[in-house]
TORGU-82399 format. One record per residue (C-alpha): x, y, z. Coordinates in nm, 3 decimals, always signed. Example, Ala and Ser with C-alpha at 12.3 -4.5 7.8 and 13.67 -1.06 7.14 Angstrom:
// TORGU-82399
{{+1.230 -0.450 +0.780}}
{{+1.367 -0.106 +0.714}}
***
This chain:
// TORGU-82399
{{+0.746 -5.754 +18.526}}
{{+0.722 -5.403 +18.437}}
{{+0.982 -5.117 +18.417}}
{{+0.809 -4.936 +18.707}}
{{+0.929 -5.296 +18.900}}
{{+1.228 -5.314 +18.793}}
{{+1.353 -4.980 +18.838}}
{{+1.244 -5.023 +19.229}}
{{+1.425 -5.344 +19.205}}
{{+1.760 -5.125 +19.097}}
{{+1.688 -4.861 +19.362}}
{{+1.642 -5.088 +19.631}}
{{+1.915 -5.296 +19.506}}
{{+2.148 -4.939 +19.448}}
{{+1.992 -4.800 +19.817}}
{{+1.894 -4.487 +19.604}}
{{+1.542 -4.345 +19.534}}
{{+1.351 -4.476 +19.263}}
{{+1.307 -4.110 +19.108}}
{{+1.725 -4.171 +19.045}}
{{+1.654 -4.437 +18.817}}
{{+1.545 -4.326 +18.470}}
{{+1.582 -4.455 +18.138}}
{{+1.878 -4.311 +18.094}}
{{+2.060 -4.409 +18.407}}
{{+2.387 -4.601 +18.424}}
{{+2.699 -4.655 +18.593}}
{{+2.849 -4.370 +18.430}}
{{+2.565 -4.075 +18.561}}
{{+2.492 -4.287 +18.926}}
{{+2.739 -4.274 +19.166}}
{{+2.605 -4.580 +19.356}}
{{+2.600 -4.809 +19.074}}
{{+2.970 -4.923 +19.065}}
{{+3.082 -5.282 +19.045}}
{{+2.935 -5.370 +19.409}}
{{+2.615 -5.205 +19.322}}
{{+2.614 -5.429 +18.991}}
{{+2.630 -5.721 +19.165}}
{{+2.332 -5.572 +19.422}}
{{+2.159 -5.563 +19.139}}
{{+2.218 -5.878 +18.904}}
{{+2.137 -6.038 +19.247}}
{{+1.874 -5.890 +19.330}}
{{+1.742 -5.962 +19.006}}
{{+1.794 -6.349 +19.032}}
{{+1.589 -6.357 +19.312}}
{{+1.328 -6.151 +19.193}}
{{+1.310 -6.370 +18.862}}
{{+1.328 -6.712 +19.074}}
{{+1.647 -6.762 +18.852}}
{{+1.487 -6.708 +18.500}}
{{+1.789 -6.510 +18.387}}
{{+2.183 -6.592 +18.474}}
{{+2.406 -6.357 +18.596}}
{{+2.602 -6.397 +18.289}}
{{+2.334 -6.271 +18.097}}
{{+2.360 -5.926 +18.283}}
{{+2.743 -5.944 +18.311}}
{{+2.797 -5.637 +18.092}}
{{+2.447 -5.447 +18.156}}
{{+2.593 -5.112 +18.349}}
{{+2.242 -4.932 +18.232}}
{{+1.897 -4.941 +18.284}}
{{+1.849 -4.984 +17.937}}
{{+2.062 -5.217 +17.828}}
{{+1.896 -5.433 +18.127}}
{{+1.575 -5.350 +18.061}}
{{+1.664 -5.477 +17.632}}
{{+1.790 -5.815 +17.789}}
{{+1.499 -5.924 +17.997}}
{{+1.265 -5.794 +17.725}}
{{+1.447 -6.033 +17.447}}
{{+1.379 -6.326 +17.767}}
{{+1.023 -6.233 +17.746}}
{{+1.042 -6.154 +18.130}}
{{+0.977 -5.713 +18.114}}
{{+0.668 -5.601 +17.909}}
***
């Protein structure tokens, strides 16, 4: 996976354009990412990664970055 994939994973997931998401997006700046969006988007992840990363590994992730850090320590983003 690449971060051009999973920021349309996070706009699909969010129902926002993928131009919204930037590397500096979070739940703070994005009105659609509030606590229902951030479970749109932990699973939409899951299924995405066929399960290679729990939910409780995203638990606390309310950014692009801090998502995109975790599933580049799992080896799963490039």
């Amino acid at each position: 996976m690449n971060t051009k994939q999973l920021k349309k994973i996070i706009s699909k997931a969010l129902n926002v354009s993928e131009k919204q998401i930037t590397e500096e997006t979070n739940s703070d700046n994005l009105e659609e990412w509030d606590s229902l969006g951030h479970l749109s988007i932990m699973s939409s992840l899951d299924k995405n990664l066929k399960g290679k990363i729990s939910a409780t590994s995203l638990h606390e992730a309310y950014s692009f970055k801090k998502i995109a850090s975790i599933l580049i320590k799992k080896n799963i983003l490039e």
